[in-house]
N, C-alpha and C positions, 0 to 999 in steps of 0.2 A: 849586376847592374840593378834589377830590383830589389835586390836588397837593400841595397845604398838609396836609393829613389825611395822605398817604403819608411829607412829609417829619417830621412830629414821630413819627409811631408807627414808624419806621426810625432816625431819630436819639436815641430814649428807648433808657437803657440799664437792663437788667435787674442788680441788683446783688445782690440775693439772690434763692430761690428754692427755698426749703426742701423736700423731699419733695412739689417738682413743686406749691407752692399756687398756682402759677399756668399756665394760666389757673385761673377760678374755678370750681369744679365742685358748691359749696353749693347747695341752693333758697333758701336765706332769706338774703340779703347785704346786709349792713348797710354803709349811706355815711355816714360821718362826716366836718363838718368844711362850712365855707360856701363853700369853694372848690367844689366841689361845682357849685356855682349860680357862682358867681365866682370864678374859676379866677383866678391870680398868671400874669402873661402880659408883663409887661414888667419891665425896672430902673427908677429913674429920674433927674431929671436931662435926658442926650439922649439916655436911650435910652426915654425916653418916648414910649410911641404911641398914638393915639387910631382906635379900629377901627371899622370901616365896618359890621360885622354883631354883633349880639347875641347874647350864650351862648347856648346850649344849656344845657341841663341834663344831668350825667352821670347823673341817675336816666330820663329821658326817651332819653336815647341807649343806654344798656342795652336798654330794655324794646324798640325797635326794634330791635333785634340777636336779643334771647331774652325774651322777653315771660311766656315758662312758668316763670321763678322770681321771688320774692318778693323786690322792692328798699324797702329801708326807710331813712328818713335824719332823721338830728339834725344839726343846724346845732353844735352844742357850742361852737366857738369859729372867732371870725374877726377880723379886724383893725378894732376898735373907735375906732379914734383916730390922727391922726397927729401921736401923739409921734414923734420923729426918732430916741432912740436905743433905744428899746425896740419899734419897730413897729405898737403900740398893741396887743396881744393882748388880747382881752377872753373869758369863757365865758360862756354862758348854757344852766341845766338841763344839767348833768353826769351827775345821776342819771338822767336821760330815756335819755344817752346809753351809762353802762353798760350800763342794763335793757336798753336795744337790742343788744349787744354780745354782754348774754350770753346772749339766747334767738335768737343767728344761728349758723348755720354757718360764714359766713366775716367778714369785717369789711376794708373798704377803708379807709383813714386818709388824709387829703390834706392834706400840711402842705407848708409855704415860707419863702419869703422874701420880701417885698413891697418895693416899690419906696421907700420909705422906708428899707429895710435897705439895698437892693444899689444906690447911684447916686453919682454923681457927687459929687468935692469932699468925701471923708466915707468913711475906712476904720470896718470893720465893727468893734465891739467884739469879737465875736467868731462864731468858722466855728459855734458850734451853732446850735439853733433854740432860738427864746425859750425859757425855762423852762416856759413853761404849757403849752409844745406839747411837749416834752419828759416833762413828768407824765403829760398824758393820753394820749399813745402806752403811760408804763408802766402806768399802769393802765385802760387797754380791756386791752392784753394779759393782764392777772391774772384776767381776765374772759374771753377767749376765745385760746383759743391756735391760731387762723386767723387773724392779723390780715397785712393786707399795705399797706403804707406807700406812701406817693406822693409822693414830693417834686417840688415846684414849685421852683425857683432858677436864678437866672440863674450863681452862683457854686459854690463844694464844701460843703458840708454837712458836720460832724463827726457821723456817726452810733454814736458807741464808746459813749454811756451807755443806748442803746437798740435796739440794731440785734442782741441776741443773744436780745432777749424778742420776736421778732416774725419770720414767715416767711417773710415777699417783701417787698422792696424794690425799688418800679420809680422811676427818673429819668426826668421828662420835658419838665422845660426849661422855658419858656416857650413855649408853644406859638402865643400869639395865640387869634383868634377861634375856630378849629377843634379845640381845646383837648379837651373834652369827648367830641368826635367821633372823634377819635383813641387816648384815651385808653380808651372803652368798648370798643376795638376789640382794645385791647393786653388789658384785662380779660379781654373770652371769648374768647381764642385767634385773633381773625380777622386780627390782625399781629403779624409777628412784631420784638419791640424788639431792634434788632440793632445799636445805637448803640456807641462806645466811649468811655470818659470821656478829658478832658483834663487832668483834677486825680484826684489820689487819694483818695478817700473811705476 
């Protein structure tokens, strides 16, 4: 298990990093997003895999690391369907998810790519992230300007219509099962993401 947790929080690469918002130094942090609970961990196709161990939760794996601040979380939007070329993005209670957004100190955002987007036999229409997930990154941002983004993808991400309203951006791959565990880890400072990209973002 630490081996798997060392390799994703050493191979995540930090790609922004505004006035040091990471690690996270807020008391009230707010998780948006249902990866969260269900982390984007493979492509698909063959690079589909079926895991031996059940998530974690990234608000449970926080609170075992720093348990002294307040983690709050909106599901807001997750992969509702498997449409093939749109991923199936679906939202639910947006407004839940602003009000949350803007009475926090900081705001973690966990967006991807799912295995319907990134697999086999089937180029991508295109390197953004669906439109839905594009919107509500810009507006949590018009709402707290601590947000810090989390992309899950097995491939490059275009982040040019969002990446100048937000102040951290951390890449962390496909992690698999230990996903969460690694990730909380990269959050409060206890690894350090020292990964380098292979594509250009």
């Amino acid at each position: 298990e630490e081996i798997c947790i060392d390799a994703i929080a050493q191979g995540s690469v930090l790609l922004k990093n505004k006035n040091n918002i990471l690690p996270l130094k807020g008391k009230n942090i707010a998780i948006i997003g249902d990866f969260a609970y269900n982390p984007l961990y493979c492509g698909g196709g063959s690079a589909m895999i079926y895991l031996n161990h059940k998530f974690t939760s990234l608000i449970d794996e926080l609170k075992a690391i720093n348990n002294r601040k307040n983690y709050e979380y909106s599901r807001m939007y997750y992969y509702g369907s498997c449409t093939f070329y749109t991923g199936g993005i679906a939202t639910v209670n947006s407004k839940e998810a602003y009000d949350l957004a803007s009475r926090s100190d900081d705001v973690v955002m966990i967006v991807g790519t799912n295995h319907f987007i990134e697999t086999e036999s089937y180029d991508r229409e295109s390197l953004k992230l669906p439109d839905s997930l594009e919107l509500a990154i810009l507006e949590v941002a018009k709402r707290n300007k601590n947000v810090v983004v989390v992309i899950q993808s097995g491939g490059v991400i275009d982040t040019s219509n969002w990446i100048n309203e937000v102040k951290g951006v951390l890449h962390v791959g496909y992690g698999g099962s230990y996903t969460n565990k690694a990730l909380a880890k990269l959050l409060l400072g206890k690894e350090n993401p020292s990964g380098r990209l292979s594509e250009t973002y």
